[in-house]
C-alpha positions as CSV (number, residue, x, y, z in Angstrom):
1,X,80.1,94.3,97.2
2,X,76.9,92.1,96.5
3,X,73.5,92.6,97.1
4,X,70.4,91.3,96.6
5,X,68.2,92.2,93.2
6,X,64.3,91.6,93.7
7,X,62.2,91.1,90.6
8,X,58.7,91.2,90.3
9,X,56.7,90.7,87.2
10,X,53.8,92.6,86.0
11,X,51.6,91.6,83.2
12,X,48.4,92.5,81.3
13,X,48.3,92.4,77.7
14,X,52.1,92.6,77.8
15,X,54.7,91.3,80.5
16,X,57.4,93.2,82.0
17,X,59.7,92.0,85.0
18,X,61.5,94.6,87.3
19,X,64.5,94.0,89.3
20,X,66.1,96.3,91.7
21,X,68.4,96.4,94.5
22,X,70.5,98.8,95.9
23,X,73.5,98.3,98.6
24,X,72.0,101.3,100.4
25,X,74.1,104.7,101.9
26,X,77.6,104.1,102.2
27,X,79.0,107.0,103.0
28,X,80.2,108.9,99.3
29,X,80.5,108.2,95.6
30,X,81.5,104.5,94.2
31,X,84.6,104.7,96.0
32,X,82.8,104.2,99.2
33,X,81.0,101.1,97.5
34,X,77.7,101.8,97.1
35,X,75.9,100.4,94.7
36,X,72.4,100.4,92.6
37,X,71.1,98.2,90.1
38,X,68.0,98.6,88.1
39,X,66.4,96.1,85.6
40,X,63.8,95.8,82.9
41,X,63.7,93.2,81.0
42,X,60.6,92.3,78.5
43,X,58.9,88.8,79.1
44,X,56.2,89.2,75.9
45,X,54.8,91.5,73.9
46,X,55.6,94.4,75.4
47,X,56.7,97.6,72.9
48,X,59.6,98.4,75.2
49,X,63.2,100.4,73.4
50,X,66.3,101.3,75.1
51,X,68.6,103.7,73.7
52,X,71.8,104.2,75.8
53,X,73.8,107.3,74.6
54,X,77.3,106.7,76.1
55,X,80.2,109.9,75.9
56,X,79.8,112.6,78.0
57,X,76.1,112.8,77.8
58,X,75.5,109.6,80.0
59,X,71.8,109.0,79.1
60,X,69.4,105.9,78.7
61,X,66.0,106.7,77.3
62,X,63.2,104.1,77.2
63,X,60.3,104.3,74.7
64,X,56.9,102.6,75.3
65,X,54.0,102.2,72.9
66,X,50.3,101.5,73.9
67,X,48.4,101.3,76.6
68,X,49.1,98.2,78.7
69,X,53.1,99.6,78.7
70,X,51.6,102.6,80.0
71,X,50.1,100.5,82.9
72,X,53.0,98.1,83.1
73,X,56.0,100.6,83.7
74,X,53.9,102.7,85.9
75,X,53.7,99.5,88.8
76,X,57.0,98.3,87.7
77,X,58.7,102.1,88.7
78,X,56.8,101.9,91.7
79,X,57.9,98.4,92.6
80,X,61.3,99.6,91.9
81,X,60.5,103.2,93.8
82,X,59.8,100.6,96.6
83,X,62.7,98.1,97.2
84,X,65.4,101.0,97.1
85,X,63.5,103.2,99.6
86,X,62.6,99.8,101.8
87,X,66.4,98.8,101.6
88,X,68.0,101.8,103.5
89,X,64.7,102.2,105.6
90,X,64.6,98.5,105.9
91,X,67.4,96.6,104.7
92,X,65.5,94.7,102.8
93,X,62.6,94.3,100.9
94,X,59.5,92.5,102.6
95,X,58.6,89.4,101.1
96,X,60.4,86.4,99.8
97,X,61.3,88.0,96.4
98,X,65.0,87.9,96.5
99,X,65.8,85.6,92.8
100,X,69.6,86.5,92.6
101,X,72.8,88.5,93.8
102,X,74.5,91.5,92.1
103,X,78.0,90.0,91.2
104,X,81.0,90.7,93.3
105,X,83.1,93.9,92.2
106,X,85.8,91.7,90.6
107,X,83.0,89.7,88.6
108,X,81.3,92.8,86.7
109,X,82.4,92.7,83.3
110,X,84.8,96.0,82.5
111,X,85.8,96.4,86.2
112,X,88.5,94.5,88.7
C-alpha cells in the first residue's frame, strides 16, 4: 500500500524537516493495511538523539537540547499533528507538499 509522505522544513538557529503520511482508517490492525509513517530528520545544527529500544518494550525516545529545538519540534509535531488528521478528514493534505511515496509493501526492507 503506498501513500504519500509530506515534508515540511522548519528552521531557526537549527533546521529540522518533518514528514508524515498516513494511509488513513482501514478497517483493523496492519492486516487490514493501514499504514503511518513519521519522519525527522536533522538538516543542521540541530541537537536532536534517537534511541530506539527494540524487545518487548517497543519504544523510541528523542532528546533535544536548547532552545531553538524546543521551538523547532514543537511546529514540526504540529505539522505532523496536521497531515494525519487532514488525511482521513481530507484525504490529503492542502498544499502542494507531497516530495515522495511510502514504498509498496513488498519494497520495505524486512517485509514481503
Amino acid at each position: 500500500m503506498s501513500f504519500m509522505i509530506y515534508e515540511k522544513e522548519f528552521s531557526g538557529i537549527c533546521i529540522l524537516k518533518a514528514g508524515a503520511g498516513t494511509t488513513g482508517y482501514r478497517g483493523g490492525d496492519t492486516g487490514h493495511g493501514g499504514r503511518t509513517r513519521i519522519e525527522l530528520e536533522d538538516l543542521g545544527n540541530t541537537d536532536i538523539s534517537f534511541e530506539v529500544r527494540g524487545g518487548e518494550e517497543k519504544s523510541l525516545i528523542i532528546n533535544l537540547g536548547g532552545d531553538a529545538e524546543l521551538d523547532v519540534i514543537i511546529k514540526a509535531l504540529e505539522f505532523i499533528a496536521g497531515v494525519l488528521k487532514n488525511v482521513i478528514e481530507e484525504g490529503s493534505y492542502p498544499g502542494s507538499l507531497e516530495v515522495n511515496k511510502y514504498p509498496e509493501e513488498g519494497e520495505i526492507e524486512g517485509q514481503g
